[in-house]
C-alpha positions as protocol buffer text, in pm:
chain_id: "A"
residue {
  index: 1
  type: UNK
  ca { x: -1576 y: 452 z: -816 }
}
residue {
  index: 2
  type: UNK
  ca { x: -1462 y: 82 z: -817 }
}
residue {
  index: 3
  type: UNK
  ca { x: -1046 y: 82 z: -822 }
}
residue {
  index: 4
  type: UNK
  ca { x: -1073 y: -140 z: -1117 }
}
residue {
  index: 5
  type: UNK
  ca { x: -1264 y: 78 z: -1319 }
}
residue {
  index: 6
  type: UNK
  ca { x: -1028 y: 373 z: -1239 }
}
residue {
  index: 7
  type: UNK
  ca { x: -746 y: 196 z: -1300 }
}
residue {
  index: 8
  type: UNK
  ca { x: -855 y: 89 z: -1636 }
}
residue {
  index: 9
  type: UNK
  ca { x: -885 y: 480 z: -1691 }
}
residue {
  index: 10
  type: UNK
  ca { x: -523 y: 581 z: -1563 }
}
residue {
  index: 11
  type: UNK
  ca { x: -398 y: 355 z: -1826 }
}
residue {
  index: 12
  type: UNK
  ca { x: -636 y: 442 z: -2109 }
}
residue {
  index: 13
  type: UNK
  ca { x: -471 y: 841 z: -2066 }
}
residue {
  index: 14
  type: UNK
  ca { x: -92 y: 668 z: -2011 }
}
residue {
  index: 15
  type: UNK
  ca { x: -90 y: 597 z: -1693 }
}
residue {
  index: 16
  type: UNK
  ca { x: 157 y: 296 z: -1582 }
}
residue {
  index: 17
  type: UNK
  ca { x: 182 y: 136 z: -1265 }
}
residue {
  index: 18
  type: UNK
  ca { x: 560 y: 234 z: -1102 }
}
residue {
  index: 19
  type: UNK
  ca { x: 542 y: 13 z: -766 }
}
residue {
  index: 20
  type: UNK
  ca { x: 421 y: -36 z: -438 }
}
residue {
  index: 21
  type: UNK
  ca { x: 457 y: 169 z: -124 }
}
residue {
  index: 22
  type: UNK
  ca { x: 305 y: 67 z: 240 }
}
residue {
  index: 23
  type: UNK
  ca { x: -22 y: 84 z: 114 }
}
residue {
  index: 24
  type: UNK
  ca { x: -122 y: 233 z: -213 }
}
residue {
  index: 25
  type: UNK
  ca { x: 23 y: 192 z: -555 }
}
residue {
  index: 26
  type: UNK
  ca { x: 214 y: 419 z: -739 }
}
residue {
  index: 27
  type: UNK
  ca { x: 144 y: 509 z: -1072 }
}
residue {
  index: 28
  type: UNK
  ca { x: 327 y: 774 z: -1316 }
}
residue {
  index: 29
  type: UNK
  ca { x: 218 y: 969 z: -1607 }
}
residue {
  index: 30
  type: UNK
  ca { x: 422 y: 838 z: -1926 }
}
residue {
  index: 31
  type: UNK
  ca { x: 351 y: 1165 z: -2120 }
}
residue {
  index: 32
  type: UNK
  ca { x: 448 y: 1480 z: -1839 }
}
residue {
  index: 33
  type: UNK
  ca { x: 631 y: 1219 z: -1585 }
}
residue {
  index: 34
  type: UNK
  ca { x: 372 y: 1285 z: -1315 }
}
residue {
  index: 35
  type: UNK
  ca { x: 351 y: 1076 z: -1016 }
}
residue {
  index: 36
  type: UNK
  ca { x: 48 y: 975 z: -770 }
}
residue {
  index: 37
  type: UNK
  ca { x: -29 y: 748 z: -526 }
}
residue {
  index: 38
  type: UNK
  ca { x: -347 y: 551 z: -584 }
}
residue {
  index: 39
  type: UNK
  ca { x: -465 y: 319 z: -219 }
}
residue {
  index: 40
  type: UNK
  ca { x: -548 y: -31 z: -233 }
}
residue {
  index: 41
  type: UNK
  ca { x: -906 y: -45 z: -166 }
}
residue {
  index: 42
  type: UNK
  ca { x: -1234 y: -201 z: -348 }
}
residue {
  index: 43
  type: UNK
  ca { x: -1391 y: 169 z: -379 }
}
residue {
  index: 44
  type: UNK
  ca { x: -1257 y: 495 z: -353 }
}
residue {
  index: 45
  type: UNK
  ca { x: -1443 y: 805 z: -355 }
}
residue {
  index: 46
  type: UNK
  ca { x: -1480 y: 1063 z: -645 }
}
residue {
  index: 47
  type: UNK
  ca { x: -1329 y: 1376 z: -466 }
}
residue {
  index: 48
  type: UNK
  ca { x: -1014 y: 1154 z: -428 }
}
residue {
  index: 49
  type: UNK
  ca { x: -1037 y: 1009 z: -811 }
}
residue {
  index: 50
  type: UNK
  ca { x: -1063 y: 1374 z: -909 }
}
residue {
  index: 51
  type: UNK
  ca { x: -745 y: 1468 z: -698 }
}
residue {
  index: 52
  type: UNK
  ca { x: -529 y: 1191 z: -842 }
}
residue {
  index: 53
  type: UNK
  ca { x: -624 y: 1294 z: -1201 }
}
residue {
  index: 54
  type: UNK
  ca { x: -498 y: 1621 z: -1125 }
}
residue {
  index: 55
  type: UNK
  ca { x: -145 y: 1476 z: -981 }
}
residue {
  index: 56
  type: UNK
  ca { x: -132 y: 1298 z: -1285 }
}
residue {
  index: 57
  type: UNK
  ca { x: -239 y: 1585 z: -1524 }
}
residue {
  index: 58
  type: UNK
  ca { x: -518 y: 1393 z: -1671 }
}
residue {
  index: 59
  type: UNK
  ca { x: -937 y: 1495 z: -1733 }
}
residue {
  index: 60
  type: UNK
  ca { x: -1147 y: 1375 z: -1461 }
}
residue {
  index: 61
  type: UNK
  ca { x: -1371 y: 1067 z: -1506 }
}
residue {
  index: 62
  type: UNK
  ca { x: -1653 y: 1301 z: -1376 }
}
């Protein structure tokens, strides 16, 4: 999945970015105060998108 895409879905379910570490973002669930680390790339795979969602306490895009 393209990072831009999935980012556009973190913040659609409350998701705001919360800063940068070496090299992925951090982002944090507004609604259960959930963190997760999302990496800077252009693509990142489902399995990983599907992990993150979890972290975060949010559906799956899949």
């Amino acid at each position: 999945m393209k990072i831009v895409d999935f980012i556009r879905y973190l913040r659609t379910h409350r998701c705001v970015f919360l800063g940068e570490g070496g090299n992925h973002s951090v982002y944090i669930n507004t609604v259960n105060n959930r963190i997760s680390t999302v990496p800077r790339h252009k693509e990142i795979k489902n399995k990983l998108c599907m992990k993150i969602c979890k972290d975060l306490g949010i559906p799956s895009p899949f």
